[in-house]
C-alpha positions, 0 to 999 in steps of 0.5 A: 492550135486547138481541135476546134480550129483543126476541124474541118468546115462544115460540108467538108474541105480544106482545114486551116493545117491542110491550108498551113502544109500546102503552104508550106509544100508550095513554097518548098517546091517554088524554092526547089525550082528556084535553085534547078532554074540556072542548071535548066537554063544550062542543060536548055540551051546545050540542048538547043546548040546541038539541035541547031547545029545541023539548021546552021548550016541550012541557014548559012548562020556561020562564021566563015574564016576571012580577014583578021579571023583566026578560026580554020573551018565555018563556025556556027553562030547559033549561041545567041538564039540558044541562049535566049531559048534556054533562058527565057523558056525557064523564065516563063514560069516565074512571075512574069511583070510588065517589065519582063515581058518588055525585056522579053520582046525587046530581047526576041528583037535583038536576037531576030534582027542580030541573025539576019546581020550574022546572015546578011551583013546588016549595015552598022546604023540599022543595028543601032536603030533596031538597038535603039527601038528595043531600048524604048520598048524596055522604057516605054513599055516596061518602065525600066529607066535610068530616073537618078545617078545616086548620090553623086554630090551631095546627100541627095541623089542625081535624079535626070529628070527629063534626060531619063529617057535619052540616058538610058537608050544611051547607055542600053546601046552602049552596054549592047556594044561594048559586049559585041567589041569584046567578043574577039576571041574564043569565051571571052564575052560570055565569061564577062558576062557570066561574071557580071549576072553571077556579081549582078545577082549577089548584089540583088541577093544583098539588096533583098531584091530576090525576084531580080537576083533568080533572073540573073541566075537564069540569064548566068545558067544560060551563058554557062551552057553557051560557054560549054560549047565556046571555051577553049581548053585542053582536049579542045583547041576551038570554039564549036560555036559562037554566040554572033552579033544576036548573042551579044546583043541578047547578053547586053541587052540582059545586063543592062536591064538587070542593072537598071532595074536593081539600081533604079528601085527604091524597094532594093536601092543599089549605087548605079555607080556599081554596075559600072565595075561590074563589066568594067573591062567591055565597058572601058574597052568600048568607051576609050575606042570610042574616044580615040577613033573619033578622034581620029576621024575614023568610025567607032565601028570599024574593024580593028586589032586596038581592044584590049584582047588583041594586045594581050594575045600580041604580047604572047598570051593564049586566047584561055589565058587571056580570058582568065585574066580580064575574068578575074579582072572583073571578080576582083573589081566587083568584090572590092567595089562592094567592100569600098559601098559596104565602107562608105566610100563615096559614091563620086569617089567610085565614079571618078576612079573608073573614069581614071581607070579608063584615062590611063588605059586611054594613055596606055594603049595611045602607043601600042608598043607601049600597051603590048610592052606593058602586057608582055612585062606581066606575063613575065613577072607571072611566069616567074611567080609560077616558077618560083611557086614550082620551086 
C-alpha cells in the first residue's frame, strides 16, 4: 500500500488501514464471541435455575412423587424455561433471520403451553395441537421445511412436493415426542440431546454451514448447564431439577429445526437420512412404542414401564450407567454414519439400516423377558471386561 493510499481523506476521517484494522478488530471480537457463546448459554441457564428455584415453589411447577416416579421429595421442573432463557438470550446478538425469529416464537410457545401441562395437567391432544401450531409457525413463517428426502433412488433427490408441509409437521411433532418418551430417568434426554447439538454442529461445521453450526453450539451450552443440575453422580444421588414437558418440548423443537435447516439447504447440503442417526435411541424408542401399542389398541401416549430405560434399569443397570450407555450409543452411530456418508455408502442403504434397527428392537422388546435377559447378559459380558482390565 502506498502513502498515497494511507492519507487520510481530505477534511479528515477513517483511512483505508484504519478501515482494514477495524475489520480485522470486528471480526476477532465476533470470533471471540462466538467461542464464549455455548460456555454463556451454560453459566445463563445455571443462573436462571437458581433464580427459579424459590418461584418453583410459588407456582407449584414441581414434579410430586406418585405412581411409577421414583424420586423422594417435589422436584422442581423449571429446566425448560431455564434452558430456553439461557439459550435464546445469547442468541439475540447473532444474526437473527426470519427463520430464527420463527424457531424463537414457536419455542417461547412450547415452553408457555409446556409449564401449564407441568402445571395443570393439559390433556395429550391440546399439546399435539399447540405442537402442531408451532410446527407451522417454523414452516409458514420461517420457511423451514422438509422439500426432499435426498437421494434415496436413484441420482436425484426425493423431493415431497405438496407433502412438504404435512412431513414436516409430522416429523417436528414426532421429534417433540420422542424427547418427552425418553425422559425417564435422571440426565438422560439432555444427555441425547446435548450429543445430538454437539454431532448437529459438527456436521454444519463440515458442510461449512457456520451460522447454523454456532446456534447448535448455544442450544448445547444451554443443555450442559441444565444437565449440572439434572445428572446423578457420586457426591449426588438425585436429580435437583427437571426440565418437565416445556424442556422436552424446547429440545425437540430445537433438534428438529437444526436438522431441517442443515439438510434442507442447498448452500451446505446435508443427507436428511443423517439426522436420523443422530437421535437414533429417542427416535427408535419412540416409533417401536408407537407401532406396538397401537397395535395393541391402546394410546401411544399412555404411561408405561416399555422404553428402552426402563428394561435396562430392570435388568440391574443404574440410572448414570444407563445414560452413559445409550450416550455413546448415539456418539458411536453418528461417527460411523459420517465415516459410511464420507465412504459413499448409499443413502437408501443408511435409511434401510435404521429401519432395521428399529425391526429388531421391535422383536427384541416383543417379549420383555427376552429384552430384560438381553440387557442383563451385556452387563455381565462388561463387568467381566472390567475385571479382567482390573487384573
Amino acid at each position: 500500500m502506498g502513502v498515497q493510499d494511507r492519507r487520510e481523506h481530505k477534511g479528515g476521517g477513517w483511512t483505508i488501514g484504519d478501515r482494514c484494522f477495524l475489520q480485522v478488530w470486528i471480526s476477532m471480537v465476533f470470533s471471540a464471541s462466538t467461542l464464549l457463546a455455548p460456555p454463556l448459554a451454560a453459566l445463563l441457564t445455571v443462573a436462571a435455575l437458581w433464580l427459579l428455584k424459590p418461584v418453583a415453589a410459588r407456582l407449584n411447577l414441581l414434579d410430586h412423587p406418585r405412581g411409577r416416579k421414583d424420586h423422594d421429595f417435589p422436584t422442581p421442573v423449571t429446566g425448560g424455561l431455564a434452558m430456553a432463557a439461557g439459550s435464546l438470550t445469547v442468541a439475540v446478538g447473532m444474526q437473527a433471520g426470519q427463520p430464527w425469529i420463527a424457531f424463537t416464537v414457536a419455542a417461547l410457545l412450547l415452553v408457555a403451553v409446556g409449564l401449564l401441562d407441568d402445571i395443570f395437567d393439559v390433556r395429550w391432544w391440546w399439546r399435539i395441537l399447540v405442537q402442531v401450531i408451532a410446527a407451522l409457525l417454523m414452516v409458514q413463517w420461517g420457511g423451514v421445511r422438509i422439500e426432499q428426502l435426498g437421494q434415496l433412488v436413484g441420482m436425484t433427490g426425493t423431493g415431497l412436493g405438496l407433502l412438504a408441509v404435512p412431513f414436516t409437521v409430522f416429523a417436528t411433532v414426532g421429534i417433540i415426542n420422542a424427547v418427552n418418551m425418553i425422559d425417564g430417568i435422571d440426565g438422560l434426554a439432555g444427555a441425547l440431546v446435548l450429543a445430538a447439538l454437539v454431532m448437529l454442529a459438527a456436521a454444519g461445521m463440515y458442510a461449512g454451514n457456520g451460522l447454523l453450526a454456532d446456534r447448535a453450539l448455544i442450544l448445547a451450552g444451554a443443555v450442559a448447564g441444565f444437565l449440572a443440575w439434572n445428572m446423578r453422580h457420586p457426591w449426588r444421588k438425585r436429580a435437583k431439577v427437571f426440565m418437565g414437558n416445556a424442556g422436552s418440548a424446547f429440545l425437540g423443537l430445537a433438534i428438529a429445526w437444526i436438522s431441517f435447516q442443515l439438510t434442507q439447504n442447498p448452500g451446505h447440503p446435508v443427507s436428511p437420512v443423517l439426522a436420523l442417526w443422530l437421535l437414533p435411541v429417542p427416535v427408535m424408542d419412540c416409533l417401536v412404542l408407537i407401532a406396538r401399542r397401537t397395535r395393541e389398541g391402546r394410546s401411544p401416549f399412555d404411561a408405561g414401564r416399555d422404553h428402552i430405560h426402563h428394561f435396562m434399569i430392570d435388568a440391574g443397570i443404574t440410572p448414570g450407567w444407563v445414560t452413559f450407555w445409550l450416550t455413546s450409543f448415539s456418539l458411536l452411530c453418528g461417527f460411523l454414519i459420517g465415516l459410511g456418508m464420507r465412504a459413499n455408502i448409499p443413502n437408501l442403504a443408511l435409511l434401510v439400516a435404521f429401519l432395521g434397527l428399529c425391526i429388531w428392537w421391535y422383536w427384541l422388546t416383543a417379549r420383555r423377558e427376552r429384552a430384560i435377559g438381553w440387557f442383563r447378559h451385556l452387563r455381565l459380558r462388561a463387568l467381566l471386561v472390567a475385571d479382567d482390565a482390573v487384573r
